[in-house]
Backbone as JSON, one array per atom type, in Angstrom:
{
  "sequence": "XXXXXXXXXXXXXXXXXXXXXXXXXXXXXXXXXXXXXXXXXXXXXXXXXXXXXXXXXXXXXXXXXXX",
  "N": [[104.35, 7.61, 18.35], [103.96, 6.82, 21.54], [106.73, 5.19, 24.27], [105.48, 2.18, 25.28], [104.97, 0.15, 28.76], [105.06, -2.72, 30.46], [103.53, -2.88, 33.75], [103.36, -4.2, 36.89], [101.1, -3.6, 40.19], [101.24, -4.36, 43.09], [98.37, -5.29, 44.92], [97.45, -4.02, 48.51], [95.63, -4.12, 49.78], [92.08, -5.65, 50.45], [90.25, -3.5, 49.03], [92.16, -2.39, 47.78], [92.36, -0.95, 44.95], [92.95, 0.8, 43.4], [95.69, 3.43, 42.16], [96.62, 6.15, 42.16], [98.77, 7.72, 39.85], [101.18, 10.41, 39.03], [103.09, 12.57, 36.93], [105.15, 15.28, 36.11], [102.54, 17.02, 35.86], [100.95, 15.21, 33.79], [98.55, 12.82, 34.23], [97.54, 9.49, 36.05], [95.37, 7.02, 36.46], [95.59, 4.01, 37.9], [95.29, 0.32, 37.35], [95.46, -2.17, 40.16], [96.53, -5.06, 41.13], [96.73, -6.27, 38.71], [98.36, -7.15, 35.62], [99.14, -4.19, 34.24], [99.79, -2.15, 31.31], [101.5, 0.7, 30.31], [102.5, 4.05, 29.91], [106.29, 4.67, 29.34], [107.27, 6.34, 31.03], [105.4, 6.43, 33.11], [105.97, 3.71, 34.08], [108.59, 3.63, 34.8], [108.71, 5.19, 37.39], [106.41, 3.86, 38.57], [107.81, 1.37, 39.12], [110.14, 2.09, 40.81], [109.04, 3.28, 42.86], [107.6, 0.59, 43.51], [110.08, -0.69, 44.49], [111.46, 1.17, 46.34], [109.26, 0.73, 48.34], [109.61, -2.56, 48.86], [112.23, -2.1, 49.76], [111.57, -0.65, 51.76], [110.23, -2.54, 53.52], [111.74, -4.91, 54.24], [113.46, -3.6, 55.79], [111.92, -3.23, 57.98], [111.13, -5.56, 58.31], [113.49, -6.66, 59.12], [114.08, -5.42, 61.74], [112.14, -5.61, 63.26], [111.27, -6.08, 66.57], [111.33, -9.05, 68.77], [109.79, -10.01, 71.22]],
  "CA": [[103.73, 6.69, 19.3], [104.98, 6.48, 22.99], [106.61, 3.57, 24.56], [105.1, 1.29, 26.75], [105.37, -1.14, 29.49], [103.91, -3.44, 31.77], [104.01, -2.92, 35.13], [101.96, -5.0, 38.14], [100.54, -3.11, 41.1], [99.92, -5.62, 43.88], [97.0, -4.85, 45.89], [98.15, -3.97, 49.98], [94.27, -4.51, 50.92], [91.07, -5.65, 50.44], [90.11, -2.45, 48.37], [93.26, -1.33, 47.23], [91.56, -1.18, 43.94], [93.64, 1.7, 41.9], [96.91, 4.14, 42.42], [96.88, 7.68, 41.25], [100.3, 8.37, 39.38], [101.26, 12.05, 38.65], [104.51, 13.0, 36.8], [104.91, 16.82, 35.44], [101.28, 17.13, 34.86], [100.03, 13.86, 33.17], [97.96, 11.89, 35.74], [96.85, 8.41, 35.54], [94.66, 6.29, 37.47], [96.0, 2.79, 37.79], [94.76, -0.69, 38.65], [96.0, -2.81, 40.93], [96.7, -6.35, 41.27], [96.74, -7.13, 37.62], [99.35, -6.34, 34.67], [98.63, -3.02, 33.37], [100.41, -1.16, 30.01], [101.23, 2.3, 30.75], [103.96, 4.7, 29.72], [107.44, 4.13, 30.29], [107.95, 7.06, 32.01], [105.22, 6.42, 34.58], [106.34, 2.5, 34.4], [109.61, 4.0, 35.86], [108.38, 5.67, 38.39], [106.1, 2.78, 39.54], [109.1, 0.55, 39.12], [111.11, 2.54, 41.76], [108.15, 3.14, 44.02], [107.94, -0.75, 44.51], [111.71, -0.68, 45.07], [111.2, 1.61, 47.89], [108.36, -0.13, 49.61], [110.56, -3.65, 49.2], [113.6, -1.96, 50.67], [111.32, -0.75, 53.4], [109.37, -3.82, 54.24], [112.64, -5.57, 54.46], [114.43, -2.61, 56.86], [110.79, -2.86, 58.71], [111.23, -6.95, 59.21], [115.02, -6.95, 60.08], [114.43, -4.67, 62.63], [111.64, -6.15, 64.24], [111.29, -7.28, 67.94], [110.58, -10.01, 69.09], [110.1, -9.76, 72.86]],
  "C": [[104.62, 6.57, 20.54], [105.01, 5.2, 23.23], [105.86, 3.46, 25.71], [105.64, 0.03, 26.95], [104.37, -1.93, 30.22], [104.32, -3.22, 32.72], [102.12, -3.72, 36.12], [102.37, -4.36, 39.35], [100.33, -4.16, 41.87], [99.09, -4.93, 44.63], [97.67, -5.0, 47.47], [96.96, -4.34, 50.5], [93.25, -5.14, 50.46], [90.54, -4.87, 49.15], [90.86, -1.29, 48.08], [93.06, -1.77, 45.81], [92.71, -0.23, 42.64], [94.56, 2.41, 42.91], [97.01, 5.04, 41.47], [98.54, 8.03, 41.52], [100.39, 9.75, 38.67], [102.6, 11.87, 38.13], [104.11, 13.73, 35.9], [103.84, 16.96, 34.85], [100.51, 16.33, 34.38], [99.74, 13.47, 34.72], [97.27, 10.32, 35.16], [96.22, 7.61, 36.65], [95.23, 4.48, 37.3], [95.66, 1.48, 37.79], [95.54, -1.47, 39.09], [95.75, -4.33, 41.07], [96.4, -7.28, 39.93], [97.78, -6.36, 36.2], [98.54, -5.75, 33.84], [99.43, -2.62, 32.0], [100.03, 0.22, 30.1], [102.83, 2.81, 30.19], [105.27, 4.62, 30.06], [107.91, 5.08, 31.37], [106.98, 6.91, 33.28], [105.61, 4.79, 35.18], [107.59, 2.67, 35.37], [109.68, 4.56, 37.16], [107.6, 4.75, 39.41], [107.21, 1.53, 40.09], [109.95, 1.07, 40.86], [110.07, 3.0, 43.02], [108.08, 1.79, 44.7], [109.29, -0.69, 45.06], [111.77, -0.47, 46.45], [110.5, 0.72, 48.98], [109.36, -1.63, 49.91], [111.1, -3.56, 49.84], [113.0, -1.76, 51.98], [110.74, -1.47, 54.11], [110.82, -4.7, 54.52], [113.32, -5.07, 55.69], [113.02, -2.91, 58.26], [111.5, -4.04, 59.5], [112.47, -7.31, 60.14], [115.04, -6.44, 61.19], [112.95, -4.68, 63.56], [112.02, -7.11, 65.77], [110.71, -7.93, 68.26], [110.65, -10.46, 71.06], [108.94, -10.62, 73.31]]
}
């Protein structure tokens, strides 16, 4: 039996409804804006995808002007 996890997708829009995850071959369709249970290996991968976006919504705001 494989492990799983939870991971939560938030929704960026309106009809940001699902998130196609790929790793070596498996594919999964996702949904968004509610806690899912999914593999740990694609939980890790979504895991470090939010990461990214965080770090770059943060690098985005600090480095906004305000003119």
């Amino acid at each position: 039996m494989e492990n799983k996890k939870t991971v939560y997708i938030p929704k960026r829009g309106r009809n940001d409804n699902f998130r196609y995850v790929a790793i070596n071959g498996k594919r999964m369709l996702i949904r968004c804006g509610e806690p899912v249970e999914v593999p740990a290996d694609f939980a890790a991968v979504i895991n470090q995808g939010q990461k990214q976006d965080d770090e770059s919504d943060s690098y985005i705001a600090s480095n906004r002007r305000d003119d």
